[in-house]
N, C-alpha and C positions, 0 to 999 in steps of 0.2 A: 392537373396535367403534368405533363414531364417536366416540362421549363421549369414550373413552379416550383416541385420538388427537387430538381435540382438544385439551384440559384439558394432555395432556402437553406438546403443544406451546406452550398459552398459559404453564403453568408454567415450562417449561423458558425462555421471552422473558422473562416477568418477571423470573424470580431475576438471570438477565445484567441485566436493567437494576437489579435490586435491591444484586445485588454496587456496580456502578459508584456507586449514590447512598447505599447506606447506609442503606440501606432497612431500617425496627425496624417494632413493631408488638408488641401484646401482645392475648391470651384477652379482656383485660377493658377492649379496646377502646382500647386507648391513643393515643398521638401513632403516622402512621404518616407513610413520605415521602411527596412526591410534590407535594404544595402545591397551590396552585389552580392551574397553570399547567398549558398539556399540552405537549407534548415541543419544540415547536418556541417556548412561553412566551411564550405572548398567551392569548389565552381559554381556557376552556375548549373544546374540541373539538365539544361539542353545542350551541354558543352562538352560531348563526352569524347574521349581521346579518336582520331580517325574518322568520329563520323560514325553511324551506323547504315546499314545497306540499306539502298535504294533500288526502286525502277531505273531511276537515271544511270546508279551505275552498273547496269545489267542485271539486278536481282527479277527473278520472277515472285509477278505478285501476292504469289500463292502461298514462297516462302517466306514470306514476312508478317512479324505477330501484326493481328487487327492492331489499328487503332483507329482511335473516336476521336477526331479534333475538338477541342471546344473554341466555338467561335463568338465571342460576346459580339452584339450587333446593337447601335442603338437605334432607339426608333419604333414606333407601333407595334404592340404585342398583335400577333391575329391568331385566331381558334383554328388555321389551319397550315401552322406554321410547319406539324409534326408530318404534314402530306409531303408539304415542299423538300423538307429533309429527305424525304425517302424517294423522290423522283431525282436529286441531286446524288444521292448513294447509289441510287443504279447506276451512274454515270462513272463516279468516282472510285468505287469498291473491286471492280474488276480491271480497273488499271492501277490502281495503289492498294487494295485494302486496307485503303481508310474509308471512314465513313463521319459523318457534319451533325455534329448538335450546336443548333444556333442559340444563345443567351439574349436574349432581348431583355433592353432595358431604356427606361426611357431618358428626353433627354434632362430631365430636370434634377435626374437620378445618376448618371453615369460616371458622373467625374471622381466621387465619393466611392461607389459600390469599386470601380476599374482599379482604383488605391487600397480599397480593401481585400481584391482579389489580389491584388499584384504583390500585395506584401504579406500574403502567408504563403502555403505548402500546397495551394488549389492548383490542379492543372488547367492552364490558359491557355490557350497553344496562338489564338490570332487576334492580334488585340488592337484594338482602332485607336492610333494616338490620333486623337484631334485636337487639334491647335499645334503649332511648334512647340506652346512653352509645356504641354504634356507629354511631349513628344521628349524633348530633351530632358525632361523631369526624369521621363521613366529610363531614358539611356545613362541618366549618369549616377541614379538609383541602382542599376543592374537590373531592374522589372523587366527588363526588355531584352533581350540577345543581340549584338551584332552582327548583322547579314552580312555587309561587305562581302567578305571572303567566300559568303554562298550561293549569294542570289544569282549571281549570272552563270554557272554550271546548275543550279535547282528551280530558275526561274527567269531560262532566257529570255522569254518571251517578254518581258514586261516593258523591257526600253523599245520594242518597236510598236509597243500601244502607247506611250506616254511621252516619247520622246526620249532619246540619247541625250537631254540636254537636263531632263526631268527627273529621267529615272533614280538621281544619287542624291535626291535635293532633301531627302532629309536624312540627311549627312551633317554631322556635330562633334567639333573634336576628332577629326577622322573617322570617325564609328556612324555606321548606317541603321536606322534605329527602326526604318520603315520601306514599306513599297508605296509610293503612290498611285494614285488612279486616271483614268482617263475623266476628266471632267472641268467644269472652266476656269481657268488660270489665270485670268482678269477680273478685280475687285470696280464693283460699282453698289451703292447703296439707294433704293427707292423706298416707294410706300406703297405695299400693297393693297388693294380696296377689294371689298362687293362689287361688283360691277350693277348690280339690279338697285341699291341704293344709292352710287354715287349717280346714274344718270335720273334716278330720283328727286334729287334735290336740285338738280339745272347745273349739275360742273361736269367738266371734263377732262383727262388725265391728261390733255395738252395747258393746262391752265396753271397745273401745278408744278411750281420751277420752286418752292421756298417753301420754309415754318411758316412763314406768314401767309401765303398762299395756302397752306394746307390747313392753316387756320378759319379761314373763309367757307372752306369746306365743311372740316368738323363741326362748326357751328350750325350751318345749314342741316347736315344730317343729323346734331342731335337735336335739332326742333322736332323731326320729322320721327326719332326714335327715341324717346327720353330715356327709355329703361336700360339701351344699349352703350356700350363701352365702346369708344371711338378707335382707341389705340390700345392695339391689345400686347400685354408682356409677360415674361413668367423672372422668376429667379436665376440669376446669372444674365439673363437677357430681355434686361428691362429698354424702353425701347431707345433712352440716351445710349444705350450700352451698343444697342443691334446697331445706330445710325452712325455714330464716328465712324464705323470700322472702312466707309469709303474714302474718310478725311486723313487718313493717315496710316504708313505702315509703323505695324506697335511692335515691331521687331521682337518678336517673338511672346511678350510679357506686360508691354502700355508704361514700363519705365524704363522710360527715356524710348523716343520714337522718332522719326523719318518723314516729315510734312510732304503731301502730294505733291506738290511744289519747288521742293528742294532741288537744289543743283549740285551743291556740295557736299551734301551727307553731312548734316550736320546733328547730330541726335541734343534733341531737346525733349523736355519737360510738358508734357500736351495739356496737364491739369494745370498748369499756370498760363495757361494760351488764352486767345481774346475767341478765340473760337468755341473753345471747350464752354467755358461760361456761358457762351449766346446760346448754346445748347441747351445746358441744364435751365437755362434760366426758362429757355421755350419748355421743355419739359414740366418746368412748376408751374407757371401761367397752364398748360392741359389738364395740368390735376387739378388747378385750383378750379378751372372750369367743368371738372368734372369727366374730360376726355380719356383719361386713365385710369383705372381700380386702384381703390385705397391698399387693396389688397396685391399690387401686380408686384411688388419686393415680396412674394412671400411663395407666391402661383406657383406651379408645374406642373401644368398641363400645355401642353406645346401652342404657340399661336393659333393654329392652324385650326388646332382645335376647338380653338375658344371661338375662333369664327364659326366654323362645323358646327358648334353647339348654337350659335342665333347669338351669342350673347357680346361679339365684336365687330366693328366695322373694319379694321385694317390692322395692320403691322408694318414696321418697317423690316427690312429684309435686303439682303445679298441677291444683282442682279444676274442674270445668265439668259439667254439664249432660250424661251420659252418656259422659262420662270412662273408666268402667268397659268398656262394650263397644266404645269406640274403642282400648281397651290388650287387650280379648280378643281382638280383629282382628289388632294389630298381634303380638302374645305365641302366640296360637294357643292361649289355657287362658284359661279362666273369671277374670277377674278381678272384685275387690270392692275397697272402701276402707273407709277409717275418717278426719273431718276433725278436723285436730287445731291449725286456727289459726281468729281469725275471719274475714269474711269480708268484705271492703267494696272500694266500688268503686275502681279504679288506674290513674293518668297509664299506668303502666308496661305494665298487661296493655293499654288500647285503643293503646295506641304500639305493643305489644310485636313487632311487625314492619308496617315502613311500607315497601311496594317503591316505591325508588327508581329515579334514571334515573343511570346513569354516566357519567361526566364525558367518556370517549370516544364516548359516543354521538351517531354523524353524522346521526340523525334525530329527534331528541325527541319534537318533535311527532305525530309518525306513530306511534311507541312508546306513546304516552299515550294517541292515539287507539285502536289496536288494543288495549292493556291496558284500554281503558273497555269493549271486547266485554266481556271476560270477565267483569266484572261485573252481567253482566247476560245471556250468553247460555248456556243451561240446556247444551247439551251441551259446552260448552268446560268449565264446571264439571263435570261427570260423565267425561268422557275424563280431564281433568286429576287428579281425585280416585279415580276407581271403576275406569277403564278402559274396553273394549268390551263391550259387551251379548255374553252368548255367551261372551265368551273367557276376563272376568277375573270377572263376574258375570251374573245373570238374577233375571229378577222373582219374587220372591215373592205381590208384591200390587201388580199394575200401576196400578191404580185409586189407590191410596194412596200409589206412589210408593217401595214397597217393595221391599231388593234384596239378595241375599246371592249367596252363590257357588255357580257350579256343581258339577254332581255329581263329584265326586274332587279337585275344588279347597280347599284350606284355605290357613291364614297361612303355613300350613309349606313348600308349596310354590308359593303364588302368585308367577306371572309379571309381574306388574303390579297395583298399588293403594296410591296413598301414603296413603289415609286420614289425610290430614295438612289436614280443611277448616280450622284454626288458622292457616292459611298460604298458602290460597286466595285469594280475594276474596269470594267471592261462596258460601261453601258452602248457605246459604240454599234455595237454588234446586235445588242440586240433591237428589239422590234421597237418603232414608234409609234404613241399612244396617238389616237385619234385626234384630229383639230392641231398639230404640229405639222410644218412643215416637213415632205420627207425626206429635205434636204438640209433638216436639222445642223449635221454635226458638221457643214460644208459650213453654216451661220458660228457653230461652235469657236471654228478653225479661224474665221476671221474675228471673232472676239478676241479671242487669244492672245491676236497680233498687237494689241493694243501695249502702247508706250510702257518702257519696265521703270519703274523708281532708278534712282542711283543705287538704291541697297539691294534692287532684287536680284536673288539668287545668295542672298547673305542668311543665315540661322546663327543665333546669339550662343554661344558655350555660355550656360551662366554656374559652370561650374566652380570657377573662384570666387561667387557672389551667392553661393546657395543661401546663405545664414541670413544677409539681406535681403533676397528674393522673398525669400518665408516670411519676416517680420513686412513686406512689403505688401505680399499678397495679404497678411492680416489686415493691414492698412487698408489695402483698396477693398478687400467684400464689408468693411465695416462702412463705406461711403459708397461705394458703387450702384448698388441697386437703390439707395433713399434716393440718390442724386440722381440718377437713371428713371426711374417713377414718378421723379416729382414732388417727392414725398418731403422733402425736405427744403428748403429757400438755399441757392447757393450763395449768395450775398452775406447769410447766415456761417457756411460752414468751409468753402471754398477753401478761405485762408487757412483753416485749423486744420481741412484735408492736408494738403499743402504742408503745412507744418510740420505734418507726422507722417507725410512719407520722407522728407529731408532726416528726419531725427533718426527715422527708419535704413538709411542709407542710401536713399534713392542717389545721391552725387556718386556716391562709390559704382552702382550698379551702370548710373549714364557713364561715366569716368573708362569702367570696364570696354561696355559695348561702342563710346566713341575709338578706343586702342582695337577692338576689332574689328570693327567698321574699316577704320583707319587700313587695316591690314589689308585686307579683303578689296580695296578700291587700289592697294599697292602706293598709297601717300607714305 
């Protein structure tokens, strides 16, 4: 297919130019090559004097050369991705002539391949930083362009879908590195289930407040299912890794972090916390019982679909606002939760993916213009998200905006649907999936409102700490996923973790972000 052939060819350009420069990069976002410079080292490639002409500033479409965005997207390849592109093109092509070729990539794969693209000569043109610390990785790499001085004449639209309050939150060192999306902006951490096995075994998601309550469970359903995996994880996000993320903001990077709790901002050390241990420690008592694959530090294949395939019972996972029938869609089986951190508003979730513009892109402005459609134009959201009317779904309740799948269609063998509005822009607008309230994103709005940390609305510059950032992020993927899986005893290795991210500069890195913190709070 196209994807195929493309992505291989961009890959196969990069890694040549990656062998010649020594090209690194690390899962958790590290130091990557590439620098601000582009291949010939002068500007960056999409920074060209004045701007080139636009729609916006009265160019006709007609006289401006084609272009082809590329847009890397992670998340489910489907066999009819190349449809969705050309129902999106007829939208786009005769008000910009631009026209969308999406890059799918998965998520086990993205962090790696997004460093390899960003650091050679490939054109990238929309590029999904997720997380902050990839976000400000790629801003102070140069991988990324500076919108600031664009976005609000090429992409007015965006602050009145996200918020005036939202719209500049990934903003680092003055430099705007991304757009955010509409989607929820308060962190809470549960565990998702089957729903057809958990009321199997006699529990119920009001039961489960704790690891030790979810242990009572696990045990009962693996009587019931010996062959199957209780707690499903993949690489990067084993399921220690997936479950902190409600217990603390990790301020961009997990060295040195922000307790839910805090009053004063005070950034501490989470790996030496009485917390982090009770975790990992729950975590090795599941392996040892059997609850999680010997193999989950190694996996990548998404949670969801290790459930999909028959072969897990749950996953912990990031809450929202019908969470549950977003993971029945993608799983193909009833799912339910149980919340088990609290719940308060995060730098990290309204950042948690800002689409950038890539440092090769030969038309920014045009990019920015047509990425401001999609925030605002109902069927680019519904193609993008749902697919074709007819093909991938049909209404239920046309009046109400309601939409589920046609007759013989399910998750199991859908041809197209990323139900991934987390990663949209604009999921707002478009249609709601069957079994959701239609009063969704009114549930959204008061999620939202929930309590902010003392740090939110703060992003870490770890640009005078890059050298240790890198020697840090080596530290943590060498302990993260054994401690995360289970796979390891922390009683065993805790300390020597510990050890070696202090030798690594972790004091320097907290040292840094307490001086910005400090700033930011105006102490």
């Amino acid at each position: 297919m196209k994807k195929k052939r493309v992505l291989a060819l961009m890959l196969s350009a990069v890694l040549a130019v990656s062998a010649l420069a020594g090209c690194g990069g690390s899962s958790g976002g590290g130091d990557s090559a590439g620098g601000s410079g582009s291949s010939g080292g002068g500007e960056p490639a999409g920074e060209s004097e004045g701007g080139a002409a636009t729609v916006t500033d009265g160019a006709d479409p007609s006289s401006l050369d084609p272009y082809e965005i590329q847009m890397a997207f992670v998340g489910e390849s489907y066999p009819d991705t190349d449809k969705i592109e050309g129902k999106i093109n007829e939208i786009i092509q005769p008000k910009y002539n631009t026209t969308l070729n999406i890059i799918p990539m998965s998520w086990g794969e993205f962090t790696n391949k997004l460093n390899l693209m960003l650091s050679g000569d490939e054109q990238l043109d929309l590029v999904p930083c997720i997380g902050t610390s990839n976000g400000v990785t790629y801003m102070n790499n140069g991988q990324v362009l500076d919108i600031k001085s664009m976005y609000q004449k090429y992409a007015p639209d965006v602050a009145g879908v996200v918020g005036e309050d939202n719209v500049e939150i990934c903003t680092v060192g003055g430099k705007m590195y991304g757009l955010p999306v509409y989607k929820e902006y308060s962190c809470a951490t549960g565990v998702m289930m089957r729903k057809d096995l958990l009321e199997a075994s006699g529990h119920t998601v009001d039961e489960i407040k704790t690891l030790d309550d979810l242990a009572a469970v696990y045990a009962d359903v693996k009587a019931q299912n010996p062959d199957m995996i209780m707690l499903a994880g993949r690489q990067g996000g084993t399921p220690g890794v997936d479950l902190i993320a409600g217990f603390r903001d990790e301020l961009n990077d997990n060295f040195g972090v922000i307790m839910a709790d805090d009053k004063e901002g005070k950034v501490i050390n989470y790996f030496e916390t009485d917390e982090y241990k009770e975790i990992m420690e729950k975590m090795y008592e599941f392996a040892q019982a059997g609850y999680i694959s010997k193999d989950c530090a190694t996996m990548t294949d998404a949670r969801q679909n290790q459930v999909k395939a028959g072969t897990a019972f749950s996953y912990f996972t990031t809450l929202k606002p019908g969470v549950d029938l977003q993971d029945s869609l993608d799983t193909g089986y009833e799912m339910v939760y149980s919340t088990l951190s609290p719940t308060w508003r995060a730098t990290g979730q309204v950042a948690w993916i800002g689409w950038g513009i890539g440092r090769n892109c030969k038309y920014p402005e045009r990019v920015l213009e047509t990425f401001n459609e999609f925030y605002t134009n109902v069927d680019i959201m519904n193609y993008f998200n749902w697919g074709i009317e007819g093909e991938h779904y049909v209404f239920v309740d046309q009046e109400k905006g309601i939409i589920g799948y046609p007759e013989g269609i399910d998750a199991q063998n859908k041809t197209y649907g990323y139900n991934a509005g987390y990663a949209i822009p604009n999921q707002k607008i478009a249609y709601v999936w069957e079994g959701n309230d239609p009063s969704i994103w009114d549930e959204y709005d008061k999620f939202n409102s929930a309590d902010p940390l003392i740090c939110t609305g703060f992003i870490f510059d770890n640009a005078n700490v890059s050298t240790e950032i890198s020697a840090l992020n080596n530290v943590y993927e060498s302990y993260r996923d054994a401690l995360g899986a289970g796979a390891v005893n922390p009683e065993e290795v805790l300390e020597q973790f510990n050890s070696e991210l202090y030798n690594s500069g972790l004091q320097a890195v907290m040292d840094e972000k307490q001086s910005q913190l400090d700033a930011f709070l105006g102490k």
